[in-house]
N, C-alpha and C positions, 0 to 999 in steps of 0.2 A: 853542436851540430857542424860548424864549421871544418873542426878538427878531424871530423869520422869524414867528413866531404872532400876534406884534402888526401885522408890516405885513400878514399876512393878514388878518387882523381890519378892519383898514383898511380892503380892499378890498371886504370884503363890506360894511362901513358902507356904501359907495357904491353897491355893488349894490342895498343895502335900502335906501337911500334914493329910488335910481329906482323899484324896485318898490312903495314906498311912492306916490310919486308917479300912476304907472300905473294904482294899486288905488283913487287919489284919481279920476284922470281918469274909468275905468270908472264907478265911483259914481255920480262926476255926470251925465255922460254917460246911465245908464242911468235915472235919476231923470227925467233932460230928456225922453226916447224915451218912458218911461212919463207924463209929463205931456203929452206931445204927442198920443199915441195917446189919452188920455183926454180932451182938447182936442178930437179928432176925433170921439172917437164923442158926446159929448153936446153940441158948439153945432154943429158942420158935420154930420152925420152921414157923415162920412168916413172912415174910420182910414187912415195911413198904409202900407203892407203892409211897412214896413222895421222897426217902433218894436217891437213884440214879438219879435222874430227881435234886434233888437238888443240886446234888453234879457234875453233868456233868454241868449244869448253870453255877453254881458260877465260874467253872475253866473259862468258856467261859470270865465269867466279869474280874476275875485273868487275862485271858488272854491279854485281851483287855486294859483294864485299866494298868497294869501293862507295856503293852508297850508302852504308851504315856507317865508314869513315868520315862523311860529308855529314850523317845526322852528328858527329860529334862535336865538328865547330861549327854546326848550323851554317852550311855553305848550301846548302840543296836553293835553288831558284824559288824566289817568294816577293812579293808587292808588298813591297814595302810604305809605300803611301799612304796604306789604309794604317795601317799604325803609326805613323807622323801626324799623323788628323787625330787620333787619339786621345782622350784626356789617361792621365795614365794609371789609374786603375782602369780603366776598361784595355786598357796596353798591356797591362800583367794577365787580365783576363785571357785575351787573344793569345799572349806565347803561353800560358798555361796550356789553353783547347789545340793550338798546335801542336806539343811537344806531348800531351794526351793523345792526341790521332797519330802521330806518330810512332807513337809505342803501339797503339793500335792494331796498326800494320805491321810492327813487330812479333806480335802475336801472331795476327793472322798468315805471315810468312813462317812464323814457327808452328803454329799448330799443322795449315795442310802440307808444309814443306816437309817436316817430319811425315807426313800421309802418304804424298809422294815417292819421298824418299825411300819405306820399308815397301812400298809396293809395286815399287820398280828393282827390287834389289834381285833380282833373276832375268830381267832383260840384260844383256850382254851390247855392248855397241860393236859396230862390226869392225871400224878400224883400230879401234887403242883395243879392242877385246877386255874390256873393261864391263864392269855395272854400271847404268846410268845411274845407278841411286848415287854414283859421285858425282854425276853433276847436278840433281837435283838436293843434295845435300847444301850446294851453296842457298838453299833458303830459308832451310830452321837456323843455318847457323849466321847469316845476315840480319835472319830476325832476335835471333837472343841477343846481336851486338847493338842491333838499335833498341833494343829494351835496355840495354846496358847504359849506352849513350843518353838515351832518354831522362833516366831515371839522372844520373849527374847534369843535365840541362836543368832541368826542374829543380833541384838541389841549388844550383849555382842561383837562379834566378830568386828561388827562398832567400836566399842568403844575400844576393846582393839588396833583398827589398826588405830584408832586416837591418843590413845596416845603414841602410838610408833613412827609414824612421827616426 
């Protein structure tokens, strides 16, 4: 099991390596939209009708995407105290039912985000002229990376409580 955990693990280094990428692009990108739009309103008095619409999105996908990056090294904010009190199988128990609720909500962002998604794919936004189903898309695909993520936490934690026996 180990062995299949490692090339797993692999895999998803690469996935979080694009998403790291992608979370960089937005960034910038959404920095430049906000610089532009602010360029507009005080020397042209013009604003762009794209740079706010683009810049409220990308945070969306920032948003989104970036906390499925956080369910991978288990950085998301959590009280840790109740599990230092712990005897530790009832410690294995707890990150078990977390990283299970957490997939959870992976799901449930994949099922109605997909929902969303195909049901807004004919509303048009009015500054990027775009479908919103791209920005409502940042949440089947946040939700399959925390089911990704999930699945190798769980994995890791087998693993490390088999070789502590």
């Amino acid at each position: 099991m180990a062995e299949l955990l490692k090339k797993y693990s692999g895999f998803l280094d690469k996935i979080s390596k694009l998403v790291e990428l992608i979370l960089i692009i937005l960034l910038g990108t959404g920095v430049l939209g906000v610089l532009v739009q602010i360029t507009g309103r005080w020397w042209f008095n013009k604003v762009p009708p794209w740079t706010e619409e683009y810049a409220r999105y990308s945070m969306v996908w920032i948003g989104m995407i970036g906390s499925a990056l956080l369910v991978r090294t288990n950085s998301h904010l959590g009280v840790d105290i109740f599990l230092l009190m712990m005897k530790k199988d009832m410690k294995k128990f707890a990150q078990y039912l977390g990283i299970f609720l957490t997939a959870i909500v992976g799901v449930i962002l994949t099922y109605y985000g997909t929902f969303l998604t195909i049901k807004n794919m004919d509303q048009i936004s009015p500054g990027l002229n775009m479908p919103f189903a791209y920005v409502y898309l940042s949440l089947p695909v946040s939700g399959i990376l925390f089911i990704l993520f999930c699945i190798e936490r769980a994995g890791l934690l087998a693993v490390s409580k088999d070789e502590k026996s």
